[in-house]
C-alpha positions as YAML, in Angstrom:
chain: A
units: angstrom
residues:
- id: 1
  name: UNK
  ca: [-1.15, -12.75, 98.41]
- id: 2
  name: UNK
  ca: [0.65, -15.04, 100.76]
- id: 3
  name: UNK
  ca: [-1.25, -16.17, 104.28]
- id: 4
  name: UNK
  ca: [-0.57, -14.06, 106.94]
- id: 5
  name: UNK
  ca: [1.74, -15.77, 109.86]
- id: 6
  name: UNK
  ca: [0.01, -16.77, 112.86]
- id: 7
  name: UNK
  ca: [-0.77, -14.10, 115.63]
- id: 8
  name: UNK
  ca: [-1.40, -13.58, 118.62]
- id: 9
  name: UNK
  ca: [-4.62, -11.99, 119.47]
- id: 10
  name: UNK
  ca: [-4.21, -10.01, 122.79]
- id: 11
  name: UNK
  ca: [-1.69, -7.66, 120.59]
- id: 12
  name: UNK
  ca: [-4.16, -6.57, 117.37]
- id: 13
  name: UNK
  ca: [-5.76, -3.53, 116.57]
- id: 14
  name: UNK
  ca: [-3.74, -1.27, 118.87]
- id: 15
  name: UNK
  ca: [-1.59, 1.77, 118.16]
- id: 16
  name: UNK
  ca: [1.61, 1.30, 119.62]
- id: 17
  name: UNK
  ca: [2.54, 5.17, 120.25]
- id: 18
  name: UNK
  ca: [-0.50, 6.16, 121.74]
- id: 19
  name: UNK
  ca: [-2.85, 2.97, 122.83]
- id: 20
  name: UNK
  ca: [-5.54, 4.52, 120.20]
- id: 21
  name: UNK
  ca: [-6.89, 1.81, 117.66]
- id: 22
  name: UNK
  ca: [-5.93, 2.03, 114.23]
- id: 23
  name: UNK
  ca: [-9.53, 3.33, 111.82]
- id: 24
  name: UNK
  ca: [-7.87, 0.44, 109.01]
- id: 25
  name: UNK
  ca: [-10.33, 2.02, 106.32]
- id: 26
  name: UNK
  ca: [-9.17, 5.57, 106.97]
- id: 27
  name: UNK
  ca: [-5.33, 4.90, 107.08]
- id: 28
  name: UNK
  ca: [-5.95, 2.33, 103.57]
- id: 29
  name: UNK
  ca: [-8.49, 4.75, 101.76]
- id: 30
  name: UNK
  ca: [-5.81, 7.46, 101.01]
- id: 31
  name: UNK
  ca: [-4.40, 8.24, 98.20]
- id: 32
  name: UNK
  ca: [-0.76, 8.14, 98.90]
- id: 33
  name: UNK
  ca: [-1.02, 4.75, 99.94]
- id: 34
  name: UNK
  ca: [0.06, 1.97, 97.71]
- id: 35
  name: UNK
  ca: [-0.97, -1.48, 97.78]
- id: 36
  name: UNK
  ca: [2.54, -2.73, 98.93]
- id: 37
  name: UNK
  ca: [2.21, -0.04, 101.81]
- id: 38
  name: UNK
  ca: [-1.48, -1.02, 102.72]
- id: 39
  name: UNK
  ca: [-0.22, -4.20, 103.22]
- id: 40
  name: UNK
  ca: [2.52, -3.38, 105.17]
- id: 41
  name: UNK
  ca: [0.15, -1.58, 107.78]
- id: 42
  name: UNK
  ca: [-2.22, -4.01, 108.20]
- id: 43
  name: UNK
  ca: [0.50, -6.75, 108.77]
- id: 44
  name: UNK
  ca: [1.67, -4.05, 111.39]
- id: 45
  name: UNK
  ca: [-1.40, -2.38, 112.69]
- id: 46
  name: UNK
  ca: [-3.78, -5.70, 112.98]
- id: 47
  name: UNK
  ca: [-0.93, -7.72, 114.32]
- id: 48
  name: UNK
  ca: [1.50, -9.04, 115.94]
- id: 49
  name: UNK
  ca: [4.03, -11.99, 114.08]
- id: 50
  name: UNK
  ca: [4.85, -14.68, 116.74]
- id: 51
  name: UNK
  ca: [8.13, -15.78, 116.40]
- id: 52
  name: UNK
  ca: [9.38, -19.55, 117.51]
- id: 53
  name: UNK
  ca: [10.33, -18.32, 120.93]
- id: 54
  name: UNK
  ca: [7.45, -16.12, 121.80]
- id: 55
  name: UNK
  ca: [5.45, -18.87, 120.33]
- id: 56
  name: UNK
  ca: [6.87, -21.49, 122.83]
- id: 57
  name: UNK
  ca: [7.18, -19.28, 125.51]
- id: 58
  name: UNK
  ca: [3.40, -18.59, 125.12]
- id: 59
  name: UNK
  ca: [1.88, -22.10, 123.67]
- id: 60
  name: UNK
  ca: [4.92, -24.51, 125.85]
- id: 61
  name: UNK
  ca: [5.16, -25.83, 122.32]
- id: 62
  name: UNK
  ca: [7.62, -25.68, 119.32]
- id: 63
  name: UNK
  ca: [5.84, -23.34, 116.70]
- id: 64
  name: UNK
  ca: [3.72, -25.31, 114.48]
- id: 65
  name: UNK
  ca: [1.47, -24.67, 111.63]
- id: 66
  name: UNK
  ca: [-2.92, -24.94, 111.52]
- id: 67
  name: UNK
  ca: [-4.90, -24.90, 108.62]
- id: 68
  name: UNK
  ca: [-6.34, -21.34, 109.20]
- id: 69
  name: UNK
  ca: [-5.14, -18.16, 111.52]
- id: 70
  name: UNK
  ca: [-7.44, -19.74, 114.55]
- id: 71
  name: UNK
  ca: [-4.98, -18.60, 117.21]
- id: 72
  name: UNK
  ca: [-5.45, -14.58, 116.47]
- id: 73
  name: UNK
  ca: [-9.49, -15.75, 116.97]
- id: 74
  name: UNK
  ca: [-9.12, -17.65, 120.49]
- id: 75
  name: UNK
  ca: [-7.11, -16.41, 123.53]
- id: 76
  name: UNK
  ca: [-4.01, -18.58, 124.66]
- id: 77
  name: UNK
  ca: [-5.77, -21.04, 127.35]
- id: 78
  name: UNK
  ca: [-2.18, -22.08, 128.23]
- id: 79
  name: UNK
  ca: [-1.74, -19.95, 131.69]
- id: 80
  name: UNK
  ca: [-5.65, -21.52, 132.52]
- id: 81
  name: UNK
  ca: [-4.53, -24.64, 132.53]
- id: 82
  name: UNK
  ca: [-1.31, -23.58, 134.26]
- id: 83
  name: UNK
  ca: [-3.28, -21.90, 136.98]
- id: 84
  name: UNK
  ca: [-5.40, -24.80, 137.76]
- id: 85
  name: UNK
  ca: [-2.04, -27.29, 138.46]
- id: 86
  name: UNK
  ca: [-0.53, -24.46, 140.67]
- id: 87
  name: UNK
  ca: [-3.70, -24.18, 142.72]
- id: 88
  name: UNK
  ca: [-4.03, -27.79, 143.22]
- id: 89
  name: UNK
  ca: [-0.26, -28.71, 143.94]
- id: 90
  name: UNK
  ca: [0.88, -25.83, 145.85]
- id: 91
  name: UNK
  ca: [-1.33, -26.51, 148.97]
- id: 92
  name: UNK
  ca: [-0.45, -29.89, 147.98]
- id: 93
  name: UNK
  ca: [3.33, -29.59, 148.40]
- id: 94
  name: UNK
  ca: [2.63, -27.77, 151.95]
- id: 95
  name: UNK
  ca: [0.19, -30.53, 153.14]
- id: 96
  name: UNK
  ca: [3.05, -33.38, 152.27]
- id: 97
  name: UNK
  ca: [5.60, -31.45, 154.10]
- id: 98
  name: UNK
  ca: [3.56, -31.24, 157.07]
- id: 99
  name: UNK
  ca: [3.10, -27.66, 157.39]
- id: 100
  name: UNK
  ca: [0.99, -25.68, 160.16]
- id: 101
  name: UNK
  ca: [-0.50, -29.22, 161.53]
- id: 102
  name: UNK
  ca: [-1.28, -30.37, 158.42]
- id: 103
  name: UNK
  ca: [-1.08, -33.99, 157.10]
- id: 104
  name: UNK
  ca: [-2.51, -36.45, 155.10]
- id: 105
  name: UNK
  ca: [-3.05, -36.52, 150.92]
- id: 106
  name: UNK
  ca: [-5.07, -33.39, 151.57]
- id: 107
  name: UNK
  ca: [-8.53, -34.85, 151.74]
- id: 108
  name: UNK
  ca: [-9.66, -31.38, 152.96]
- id: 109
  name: UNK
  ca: [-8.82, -29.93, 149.79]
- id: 110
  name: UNK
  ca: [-10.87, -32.88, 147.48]
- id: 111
  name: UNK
  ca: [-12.82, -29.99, 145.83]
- id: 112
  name: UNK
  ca: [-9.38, -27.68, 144.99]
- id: 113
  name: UNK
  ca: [-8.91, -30.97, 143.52]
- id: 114
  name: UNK
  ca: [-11.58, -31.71, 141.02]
- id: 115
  name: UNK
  ca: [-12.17, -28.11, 140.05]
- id: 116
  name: UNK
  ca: [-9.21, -25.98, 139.65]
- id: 117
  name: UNK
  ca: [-7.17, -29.19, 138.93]
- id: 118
  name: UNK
  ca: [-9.81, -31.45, 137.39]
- id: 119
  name: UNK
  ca: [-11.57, -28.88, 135.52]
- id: 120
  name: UNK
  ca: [-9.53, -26.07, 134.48]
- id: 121
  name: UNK
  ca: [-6.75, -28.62, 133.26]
- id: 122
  name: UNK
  ca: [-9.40, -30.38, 131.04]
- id: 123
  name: UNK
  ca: [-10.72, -27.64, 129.96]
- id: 124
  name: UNK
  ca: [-7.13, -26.05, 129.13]
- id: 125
  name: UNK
  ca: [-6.40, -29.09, 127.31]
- id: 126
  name: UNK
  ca: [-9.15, -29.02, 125.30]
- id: 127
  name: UNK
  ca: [-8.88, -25.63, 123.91]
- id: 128
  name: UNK
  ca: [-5.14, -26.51, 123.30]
- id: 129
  name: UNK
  ca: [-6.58, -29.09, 121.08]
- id: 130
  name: UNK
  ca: [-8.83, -26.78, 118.97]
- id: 131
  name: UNK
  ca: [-5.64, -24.84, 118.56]
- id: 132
  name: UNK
  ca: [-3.84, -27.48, 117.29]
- id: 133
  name: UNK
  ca: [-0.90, -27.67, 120.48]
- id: 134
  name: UNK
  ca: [-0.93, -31.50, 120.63]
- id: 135
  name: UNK
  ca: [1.88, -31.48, 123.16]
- id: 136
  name: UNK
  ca: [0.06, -29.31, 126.00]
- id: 137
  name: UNK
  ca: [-3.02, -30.90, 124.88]
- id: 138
  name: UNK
  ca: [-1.83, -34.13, 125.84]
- id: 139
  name: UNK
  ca: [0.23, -33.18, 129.35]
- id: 140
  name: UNK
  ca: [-3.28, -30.96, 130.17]
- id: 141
  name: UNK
  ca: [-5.52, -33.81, 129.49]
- id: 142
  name: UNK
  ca: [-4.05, -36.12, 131.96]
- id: 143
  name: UNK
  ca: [-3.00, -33.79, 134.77]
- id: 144
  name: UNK
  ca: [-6.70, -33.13, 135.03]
- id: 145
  name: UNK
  ca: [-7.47, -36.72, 134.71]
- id: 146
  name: UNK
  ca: [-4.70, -36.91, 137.53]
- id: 147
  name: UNK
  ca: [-6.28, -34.69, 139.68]
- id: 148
  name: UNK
  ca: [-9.79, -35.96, 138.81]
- id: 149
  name: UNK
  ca: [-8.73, -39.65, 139.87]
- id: 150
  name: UNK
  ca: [-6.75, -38.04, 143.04]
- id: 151
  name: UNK
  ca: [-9.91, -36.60, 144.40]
- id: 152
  name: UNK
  ca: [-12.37, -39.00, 143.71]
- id: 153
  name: UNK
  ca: [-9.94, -41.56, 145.50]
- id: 154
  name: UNK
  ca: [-10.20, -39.31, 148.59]
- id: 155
  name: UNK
  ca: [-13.80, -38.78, 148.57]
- id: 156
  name: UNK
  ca: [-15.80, -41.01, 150.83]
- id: 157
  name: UNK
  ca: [-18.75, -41.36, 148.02]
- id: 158
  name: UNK
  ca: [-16.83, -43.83, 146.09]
- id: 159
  name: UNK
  ca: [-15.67, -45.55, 149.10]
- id: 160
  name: UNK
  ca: [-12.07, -45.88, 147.45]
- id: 161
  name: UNK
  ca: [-9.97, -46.40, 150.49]
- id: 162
  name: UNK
  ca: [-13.03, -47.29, 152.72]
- id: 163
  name: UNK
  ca: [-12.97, -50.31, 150.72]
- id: 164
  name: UNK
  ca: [-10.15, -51.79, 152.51]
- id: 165
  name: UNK
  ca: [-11.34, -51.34, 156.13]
- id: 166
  name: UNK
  ca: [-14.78, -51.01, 155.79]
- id: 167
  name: UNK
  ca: [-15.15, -51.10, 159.66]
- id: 168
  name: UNK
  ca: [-12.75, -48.53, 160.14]
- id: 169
  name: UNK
  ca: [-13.48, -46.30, 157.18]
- id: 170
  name: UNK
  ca: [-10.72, -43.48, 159.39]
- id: 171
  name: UNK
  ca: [-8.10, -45.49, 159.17]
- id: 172
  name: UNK
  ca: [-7.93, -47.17, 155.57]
- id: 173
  name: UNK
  ca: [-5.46, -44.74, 154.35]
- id: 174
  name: UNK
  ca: [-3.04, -46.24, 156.21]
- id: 175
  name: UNK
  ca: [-3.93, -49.77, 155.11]
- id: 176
  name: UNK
  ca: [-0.88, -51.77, 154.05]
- id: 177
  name: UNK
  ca: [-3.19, -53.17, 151.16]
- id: 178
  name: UNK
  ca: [-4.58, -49.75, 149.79]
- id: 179
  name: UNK
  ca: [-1.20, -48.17, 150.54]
- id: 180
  name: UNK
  ca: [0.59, -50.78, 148.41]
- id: 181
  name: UNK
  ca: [-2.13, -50.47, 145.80]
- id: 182
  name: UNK
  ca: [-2.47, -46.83, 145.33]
- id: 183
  name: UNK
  ca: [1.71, -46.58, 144.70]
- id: 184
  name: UNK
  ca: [1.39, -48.01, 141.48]
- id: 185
  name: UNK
  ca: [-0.82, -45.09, 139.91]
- id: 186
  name: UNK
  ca: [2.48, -42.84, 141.47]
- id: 187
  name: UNK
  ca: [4.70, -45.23, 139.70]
- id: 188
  name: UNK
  ca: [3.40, -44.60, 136.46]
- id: 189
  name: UNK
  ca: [2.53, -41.21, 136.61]
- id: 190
  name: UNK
  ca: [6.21, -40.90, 137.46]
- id: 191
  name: UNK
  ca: [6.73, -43.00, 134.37]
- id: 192
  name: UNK
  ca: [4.81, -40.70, 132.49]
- id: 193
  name: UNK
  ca: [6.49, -37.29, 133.28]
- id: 194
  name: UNK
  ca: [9.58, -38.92, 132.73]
- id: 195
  name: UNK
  ca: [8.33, -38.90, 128.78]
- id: 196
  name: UNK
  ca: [6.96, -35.25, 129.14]
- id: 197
  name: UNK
  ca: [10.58, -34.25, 130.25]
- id: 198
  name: UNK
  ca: [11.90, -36.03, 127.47]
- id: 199
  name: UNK
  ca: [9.55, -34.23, 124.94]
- id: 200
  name: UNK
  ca: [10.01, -30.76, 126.50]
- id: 201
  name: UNK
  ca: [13.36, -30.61, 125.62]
- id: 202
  name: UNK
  ca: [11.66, -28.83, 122.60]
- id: 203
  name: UNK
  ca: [10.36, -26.36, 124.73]
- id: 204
  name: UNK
  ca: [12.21, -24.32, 127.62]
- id: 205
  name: UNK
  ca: [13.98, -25.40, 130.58]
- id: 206
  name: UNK
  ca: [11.81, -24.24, 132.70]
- id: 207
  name: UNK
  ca: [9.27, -26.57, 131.46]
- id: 208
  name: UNK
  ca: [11.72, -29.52, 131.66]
- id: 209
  name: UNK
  ca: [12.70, -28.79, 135.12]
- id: 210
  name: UNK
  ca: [8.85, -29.25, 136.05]
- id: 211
  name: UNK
  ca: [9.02, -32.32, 135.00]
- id: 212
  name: UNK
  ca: [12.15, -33.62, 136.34]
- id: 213
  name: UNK
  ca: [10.88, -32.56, 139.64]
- id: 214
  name: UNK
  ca: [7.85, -33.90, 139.24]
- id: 215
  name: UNK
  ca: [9.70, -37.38, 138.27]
- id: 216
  name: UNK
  ca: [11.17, -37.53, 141.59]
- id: 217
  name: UNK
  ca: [8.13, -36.37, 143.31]
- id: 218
  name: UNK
  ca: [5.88, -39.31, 141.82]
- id: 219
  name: UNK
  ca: [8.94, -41.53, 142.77]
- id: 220
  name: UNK
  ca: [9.19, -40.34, 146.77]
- id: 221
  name: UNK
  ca: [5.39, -41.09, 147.07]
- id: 222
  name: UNK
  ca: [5.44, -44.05, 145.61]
- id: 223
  name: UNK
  ca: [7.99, -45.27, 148.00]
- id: 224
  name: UNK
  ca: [5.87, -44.03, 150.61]
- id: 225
  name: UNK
  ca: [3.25, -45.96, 150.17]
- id: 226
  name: UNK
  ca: [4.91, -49.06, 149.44]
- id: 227
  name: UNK
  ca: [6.60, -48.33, 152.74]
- id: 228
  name: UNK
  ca: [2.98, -48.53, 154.57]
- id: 229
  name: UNK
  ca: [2.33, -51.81, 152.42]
- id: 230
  name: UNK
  ca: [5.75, -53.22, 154.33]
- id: 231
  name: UNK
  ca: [4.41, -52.54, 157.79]
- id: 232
  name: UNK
  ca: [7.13, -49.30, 157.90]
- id: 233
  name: UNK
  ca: [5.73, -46.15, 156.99]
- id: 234
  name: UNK
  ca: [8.40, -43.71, 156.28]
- id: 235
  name: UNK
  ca: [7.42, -40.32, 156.45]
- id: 236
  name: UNK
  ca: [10.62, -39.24, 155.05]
- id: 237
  name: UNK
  ca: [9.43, -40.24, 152.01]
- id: 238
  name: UNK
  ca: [6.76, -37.97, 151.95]
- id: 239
  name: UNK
  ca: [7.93, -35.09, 152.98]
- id: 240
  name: UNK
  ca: [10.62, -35.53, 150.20]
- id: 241
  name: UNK
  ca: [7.83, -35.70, 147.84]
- id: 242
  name: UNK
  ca: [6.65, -32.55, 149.15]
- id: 243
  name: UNK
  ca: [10.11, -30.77, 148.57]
- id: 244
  name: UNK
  ca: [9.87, -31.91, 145.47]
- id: 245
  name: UNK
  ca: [6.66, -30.59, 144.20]
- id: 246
  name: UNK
  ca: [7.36, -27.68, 146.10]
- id: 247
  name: UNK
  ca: [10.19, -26.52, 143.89]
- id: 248
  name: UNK
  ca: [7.70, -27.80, 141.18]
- id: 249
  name: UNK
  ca: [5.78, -25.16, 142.23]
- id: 250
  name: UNK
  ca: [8.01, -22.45, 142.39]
- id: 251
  name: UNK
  ca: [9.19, -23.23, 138.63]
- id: 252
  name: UNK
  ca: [5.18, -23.47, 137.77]
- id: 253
  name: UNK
  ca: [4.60, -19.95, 139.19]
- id: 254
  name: UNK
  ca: [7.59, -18.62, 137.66]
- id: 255
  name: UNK
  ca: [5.93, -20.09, 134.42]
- id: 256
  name: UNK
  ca: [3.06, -18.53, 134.83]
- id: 257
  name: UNK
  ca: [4.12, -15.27, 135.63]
- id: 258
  name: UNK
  ca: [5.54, -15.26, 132.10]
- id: 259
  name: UNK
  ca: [2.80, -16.45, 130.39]
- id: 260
  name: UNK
  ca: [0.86, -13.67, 131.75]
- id: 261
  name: UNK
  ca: [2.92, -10.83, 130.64]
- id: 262
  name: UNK
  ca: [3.57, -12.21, 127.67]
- id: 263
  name: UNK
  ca: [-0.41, -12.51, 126.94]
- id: 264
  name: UNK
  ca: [-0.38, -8.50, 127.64]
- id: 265
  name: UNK
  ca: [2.89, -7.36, 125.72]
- id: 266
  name: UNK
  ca: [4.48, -6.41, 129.23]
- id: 267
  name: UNK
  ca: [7.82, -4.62, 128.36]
- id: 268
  name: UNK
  ca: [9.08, -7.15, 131.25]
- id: 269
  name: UNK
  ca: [10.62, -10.40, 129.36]
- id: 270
  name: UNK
  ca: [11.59, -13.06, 131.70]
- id: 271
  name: UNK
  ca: [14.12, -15.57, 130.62]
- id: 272
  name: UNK
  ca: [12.54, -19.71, 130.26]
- id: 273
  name: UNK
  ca: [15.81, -21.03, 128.56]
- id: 274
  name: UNK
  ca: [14.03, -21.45, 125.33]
- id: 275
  name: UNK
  ca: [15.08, -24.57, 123.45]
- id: 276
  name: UNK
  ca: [12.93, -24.69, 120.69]
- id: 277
  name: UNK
  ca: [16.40, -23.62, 118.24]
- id: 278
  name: UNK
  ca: [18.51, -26.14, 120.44]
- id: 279
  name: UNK
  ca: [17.31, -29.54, 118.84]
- id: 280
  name: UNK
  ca: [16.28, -29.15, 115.62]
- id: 281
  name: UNK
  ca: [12.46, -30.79, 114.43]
- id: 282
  name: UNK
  ca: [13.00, -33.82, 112.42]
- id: 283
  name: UNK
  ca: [10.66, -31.94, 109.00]
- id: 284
  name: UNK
  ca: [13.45, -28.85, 110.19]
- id: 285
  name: UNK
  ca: [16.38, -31.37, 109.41]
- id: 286
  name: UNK
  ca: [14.88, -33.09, 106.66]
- id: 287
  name: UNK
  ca: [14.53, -29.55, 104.83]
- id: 288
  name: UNK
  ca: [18.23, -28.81, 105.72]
- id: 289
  name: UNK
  ca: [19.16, -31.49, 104.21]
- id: 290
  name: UNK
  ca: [17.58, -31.72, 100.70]
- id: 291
  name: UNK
  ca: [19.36, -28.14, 100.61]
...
C-alpha cells in the first residue's frame, strides 16, 4: 500500500453531508465492501489531500515532503505566528505615523513587543520546524528575534539608549550617537527581507508584497535615524516608514484572514496569487528533464 499524502488535520473524521463523524469500523466491516473501496473511504472519510496551493496558501511554503504524515497530527501554527507580527506592527505602523498624539518607537507598547511579537513568532517558528517548513521557520525565527531585540532596546532595564546620555536617560533616543547606531540593525533587517521577498516568489504574492513593503519600511527608518545622527531629524522619514508598514499590515491581515478559513474548510476562498506553479523547484525541473 502506498503512503497516504499529507493532510491536513482540522478536515478528518467528518461527514461532509451531515457534520456526523464517520464509525470507520462500521462503514469497513460490511460485506459489500471491497478492499479497493475500503480504501477509497478512508482516504475520503479520514482526510483531506492538500494540494500545492492549499498547501502554500496554508504552510506560506511550496509543498514539500516529511518523513512521516506529522502535519495531519499537529495543527498549522502558521496564522500564530502571523497573529503575533500583526499585533506587534499594527500599533506600530499607527505610532510611526503619529496618530492620536502618539510618537516615539512605541516604548509604551515594549510588552506587545516581547510577547505577541517575541513569543508567539518564536514559538510559531518552532513548530514550523517540527513540521519540516524551513522557509517560515526561518522568517518566524527572526521576526521574533526582531521584536525581542526591539523591545529590550526600549526597555530601561538594559539601559540600551540610556547608555548614551546617562544624565539624561529622557532624551537618549534622540542622541545623534544612538540614533546613528541603532540604523544599522534597520539596514540589515531591510537587507534581510529583501532575501525573504526574493524566496517568496515560491509562495503567493501576497506574501511577497509583505516583504517588499517591509523593504522600504526598514529603509525609511533607517534614514531616520541616520538623519538624527546628522544633527537633522526628518520626521518625514518616519512617518513614511509608518505608511509603509501600514500597508504591511493590511496585506498581513488579509493573510491571515485566509489562513483562518482555510484552517476551518470555510466555503469562502480568498485569492493570494499563488505562485508555487509559476517558477518551477529546481528537483521539479531536474525530473522534467530526465523525462
Amino acid at each position: 500500500m502506498s503512503r497516504l499524502p499529507d493532510v491536513e488535520k482540522d478536515h478528518a473524521g467528518s461527514d461532509s453531508v451531515n457534520g456526523r463523524a464517520y464509525n470507520d469500523h462500521e462503514h469497513l466491516h460490511h460485506d459489500h465492501h471491497t478492499e479497493e473501496s475500503a480504501l477509497r473511504r478512508m482516504r475520503t472519510a479520514g482526510s483531506v489531500t492538500i494540494t500545492p496551493e492549499l498547501f502554500e496558501k496554508i504552510y506560506l511554503s511550496p509543498k514539500n515532503r516529511v518523513s512521516n504524515n506529522i502535519r495531519s497530527t499537529f495543527g498549522n501554527p502558521t496564522p500564530l505566528a502571523i497573529v503575533g507580527f500583526l499585533i506587534s506592527l499594527t500599533p506600530l505602523s499607527n505610532i510611526l505615523l503619529g496618530w492620536r498624539g502618539s510618537g516615539g518607537l512605541g516604548a509604551a507598547e515594549v510588552g506587545i513587543y516581547y510577547f505577541f511579537g517575541g513569543l508567539l513568532m518564536v514559538l510559531g517558528g518552532f513548530l514550523e520546524f517540527i513540521l519540516g517548513n524551513t522557509f517560515p521557520f526561518v522568517v518566524f525565527g527572526s521576526f521574533g528575534a526582531f521584536w525581542l531585540s526591539f523591545g529590550a532596546t526600549l526597555t530601561p532595564y538594559f539601559n540600551a539608549s540610556a547608555a548614551y546620555l546617562p544624565n539624561e536617560p529622557a532624551k537618549a533616543s534622540s542622541d545623534p550617537v544612538f540614533a546613528s547606531t541603532f540604523a544599522f540593525f534597520h539596514v540589515y533587517m531591510g537587507v534581510l527581507c529583501f532575501v525573504y521577498m526574493v524566496v517568496a516568489l515560491r509562495t503567493n504574492i501576497v506574501f511577497v508584497l509583505i516583504f517588499a513593503t517591509l523593504v522600504a519600511a526598514f529603509g525609511c527608518l533607517a534614514e531616520f535615524f541616520f538623519s538624527i545622527g546628522g544633527g537633522a531629524p526628518n520626521i518625514t522619514y518616519q512617518h513614511a516608514a509608518g505608511g509603509c508598514t501600514f500597508v504591511t499590515c493590511l496585506l498581513g491581515w488579509y493573510l491571515f484572514i485566509v489562513q483562518l478559513l482555510a484552517s476551518v474548510d470555510f466555503p469562502l476562498n480568498l485569492p493570494v496569487g499563488d505562485l508555487s506553479g509559476l517558477i518551477k523547484g529546481a528537483s521539479e525541473r531536474a525530473t522534467a528533464k530526465e523525462e
